[in-house]
N, C-alpha and C positions, 0 to 999 in steps of 0.2 A: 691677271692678278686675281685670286681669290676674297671676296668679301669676308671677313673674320665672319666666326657663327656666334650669334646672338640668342643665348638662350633667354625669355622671360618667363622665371619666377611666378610661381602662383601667389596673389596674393593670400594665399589662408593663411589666419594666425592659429587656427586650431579653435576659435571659438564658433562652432556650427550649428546657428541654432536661428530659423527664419522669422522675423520682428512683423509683425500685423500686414505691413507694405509688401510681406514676400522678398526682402532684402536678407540676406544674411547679417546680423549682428558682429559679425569679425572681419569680413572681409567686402559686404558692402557689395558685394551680386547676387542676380539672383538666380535661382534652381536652375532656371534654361542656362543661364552663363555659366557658372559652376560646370555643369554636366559638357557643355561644350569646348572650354578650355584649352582640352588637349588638341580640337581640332579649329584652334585658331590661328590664323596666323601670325608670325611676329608683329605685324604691324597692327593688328588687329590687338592684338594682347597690349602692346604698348599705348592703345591708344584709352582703355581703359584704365591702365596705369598709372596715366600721369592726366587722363582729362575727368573720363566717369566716373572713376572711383573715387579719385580728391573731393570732382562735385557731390556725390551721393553723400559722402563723409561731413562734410561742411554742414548742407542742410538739414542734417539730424543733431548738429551743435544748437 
């Protein structure tokens, strides 16, 4: 049986503009991550997703 394919979504929101820390302002990665994206893996991608990202996002509230 085939694993369905899982594409994950960039998080850019279109707002690209790097905040003092070297974090993206929109989407909360930074330059190295951004640039490498494409050659992430899915699990690699997910895991920024739903764990890195939310926490980067948090602590600049």
């Amino acid at each position: 049986m085939q694993t369905p394919y899982r594409a994950v979504l960039s998080p850019c929101v279109g707002i690209c503009s790097l905040d003092a820390n070297g974090l993206c302002e929109g989407c909360h990665r930074t330059s190295a991550e951004i640039a490498r994206w494409s050659q992430m893996s899915d699990d690699e991608r997910l895991q920024f997703m739903d764990v890195v990202l939310p926490r980067r996002e948090a602590q600049r509230v």
